[in-house]
C-alpha positions in Angstrom: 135.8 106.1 124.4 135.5 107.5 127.8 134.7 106.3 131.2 132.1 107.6 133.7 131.4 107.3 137.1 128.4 108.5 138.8 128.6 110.2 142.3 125.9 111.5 143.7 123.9 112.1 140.4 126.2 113.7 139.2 128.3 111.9 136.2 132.5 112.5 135.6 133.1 111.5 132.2 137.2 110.4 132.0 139.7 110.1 129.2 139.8 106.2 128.4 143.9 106.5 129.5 142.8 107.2 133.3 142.5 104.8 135.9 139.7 106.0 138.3 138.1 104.5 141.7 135.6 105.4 143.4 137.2 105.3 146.7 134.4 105.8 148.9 133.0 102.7 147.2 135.9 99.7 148.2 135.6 97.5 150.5 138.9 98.2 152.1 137.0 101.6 153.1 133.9 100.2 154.4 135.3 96.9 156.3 138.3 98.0 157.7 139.0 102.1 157.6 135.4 103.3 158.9 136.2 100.6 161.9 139.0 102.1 162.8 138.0 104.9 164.8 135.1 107.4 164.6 134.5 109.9 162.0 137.0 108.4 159.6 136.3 110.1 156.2 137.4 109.2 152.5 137.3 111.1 149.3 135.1 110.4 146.8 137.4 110.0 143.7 140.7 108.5 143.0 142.5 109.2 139.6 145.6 108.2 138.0 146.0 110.1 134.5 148.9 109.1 132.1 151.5 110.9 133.8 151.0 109.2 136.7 149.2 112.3 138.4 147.1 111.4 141.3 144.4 113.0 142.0 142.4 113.3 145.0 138.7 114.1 143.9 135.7 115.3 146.2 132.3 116.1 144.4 129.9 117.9 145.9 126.8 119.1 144.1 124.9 121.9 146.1 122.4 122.5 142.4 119.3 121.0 144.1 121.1 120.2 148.2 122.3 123.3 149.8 124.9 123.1 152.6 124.1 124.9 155.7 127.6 126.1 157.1 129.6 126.4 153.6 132.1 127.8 155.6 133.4 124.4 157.4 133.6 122.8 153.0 137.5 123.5 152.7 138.2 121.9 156.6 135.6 119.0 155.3 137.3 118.0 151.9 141.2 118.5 154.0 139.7 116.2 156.7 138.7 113.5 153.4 142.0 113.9 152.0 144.1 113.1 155.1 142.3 110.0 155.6 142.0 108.8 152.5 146.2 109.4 152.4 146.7 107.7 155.7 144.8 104.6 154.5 146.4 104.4 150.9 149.5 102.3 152.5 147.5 100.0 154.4 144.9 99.5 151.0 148.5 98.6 148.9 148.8 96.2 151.5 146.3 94.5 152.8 143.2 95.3 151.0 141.5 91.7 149.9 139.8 92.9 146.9 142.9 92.5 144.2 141.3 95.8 142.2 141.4 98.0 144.9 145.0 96.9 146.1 146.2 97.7 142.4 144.7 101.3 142.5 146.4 101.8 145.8 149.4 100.9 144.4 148.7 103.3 141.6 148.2 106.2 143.9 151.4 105.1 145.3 153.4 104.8 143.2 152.4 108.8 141.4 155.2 111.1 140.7 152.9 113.7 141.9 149.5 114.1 143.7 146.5 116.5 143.5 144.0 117.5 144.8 140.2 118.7 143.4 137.3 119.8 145.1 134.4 119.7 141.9 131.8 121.7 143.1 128.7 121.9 141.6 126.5 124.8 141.9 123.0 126.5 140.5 124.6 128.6 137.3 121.6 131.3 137.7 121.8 133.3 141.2 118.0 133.6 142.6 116.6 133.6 145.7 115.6 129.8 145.7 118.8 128.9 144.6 121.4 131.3 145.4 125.2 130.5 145.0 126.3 130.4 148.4 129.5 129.3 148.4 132.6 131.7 146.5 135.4 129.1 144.7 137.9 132.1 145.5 137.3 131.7 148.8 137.0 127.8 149.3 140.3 127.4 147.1 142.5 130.0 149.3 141.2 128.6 152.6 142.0 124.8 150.9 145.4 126.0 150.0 146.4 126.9 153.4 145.0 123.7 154.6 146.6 120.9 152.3 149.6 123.1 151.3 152.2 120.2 151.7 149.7 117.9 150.0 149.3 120.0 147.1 150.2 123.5 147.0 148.2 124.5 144.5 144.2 122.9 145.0 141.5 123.3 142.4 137.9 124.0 142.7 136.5 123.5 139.8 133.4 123.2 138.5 131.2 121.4 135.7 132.7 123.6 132.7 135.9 124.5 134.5 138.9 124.0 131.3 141.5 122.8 134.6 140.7 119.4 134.5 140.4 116.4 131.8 137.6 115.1 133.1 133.7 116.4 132.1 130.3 115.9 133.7 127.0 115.2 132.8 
């Protein structure tokens, strides 16, 4: 058995032995973090795997939605996961939705946190759907960036062997 969250259209297919929240999704988020001040951003994806890994996951799926300035994407998904990590305390705290205050807990509580940019892109190059962005790239510029987070950021992408977790 697995367990599958959709974001965007796109579809993560976990091990049953994860916990996973779609952070972007909880109230917590929507009522009280985006009220906070303006341009407050969260990641998509929250996972706990049996070793009590976090991971911080952002999706983005450029397949059929191309980005115009792929350049700014590694200072985007650094912006998400310093927000999402300054609201984590407040969510174990005071978030009124009992689910939500147990996955912040979770996240809390990890031995160890990562983080994942999933990046979905055209597999064919052509001109109508070129791959703009290089993963080499995005992943050294993300390294610099969230370095005491996690030193070692993955992009990844739908058949990347890195992660646990599929797509479909």
């Amino acid at each position: 058995m697995t367990q599958s969250i959709d974001v965007d259209g796109l579809i993560l297919v976990f091990p049953t032995d994860w916990q996973c929240s779609r952070y972007d999704d909880w109230a917590f988020y929507r009522k009280q973090a985006l009220k906070m001040r303006d341009g407050i951003k969260g990641i998509d994806l929250l996972a706990i795997d049996p070793q009590r890994t976090a991971w911080a996951i952002e999706v983005k799926d450029y397949r059929r939605h191309q980005r115009t300035k792929p350049t700014a994407l590694p200072e985007e998904v650094a912006l998400k996961v310093f927000d999402t990590l300054a609201m984590l305390l407040p969510a174990k705290l005071n978030a009124s939705a009992p689910a939500e205050q147990r996955h912040a807990k979770a996240v809390c509580a990890a031995r160890r946190l990562r983080v994942v940019l999933h990046l979905a892109q055209p597999r064919t190059h052509s001109r109508l759907w070129p791959r703009a962005i290089n993963p080499a790239d995005v992943q050294q510029q993300l390294r610099r960036l969230v370095k005491p987070i996690d030193a070692h950021p993955l992009v990844v992408d739908n058949a990347s062997p890195a992660v646990a977790w599929h797509t479909r």
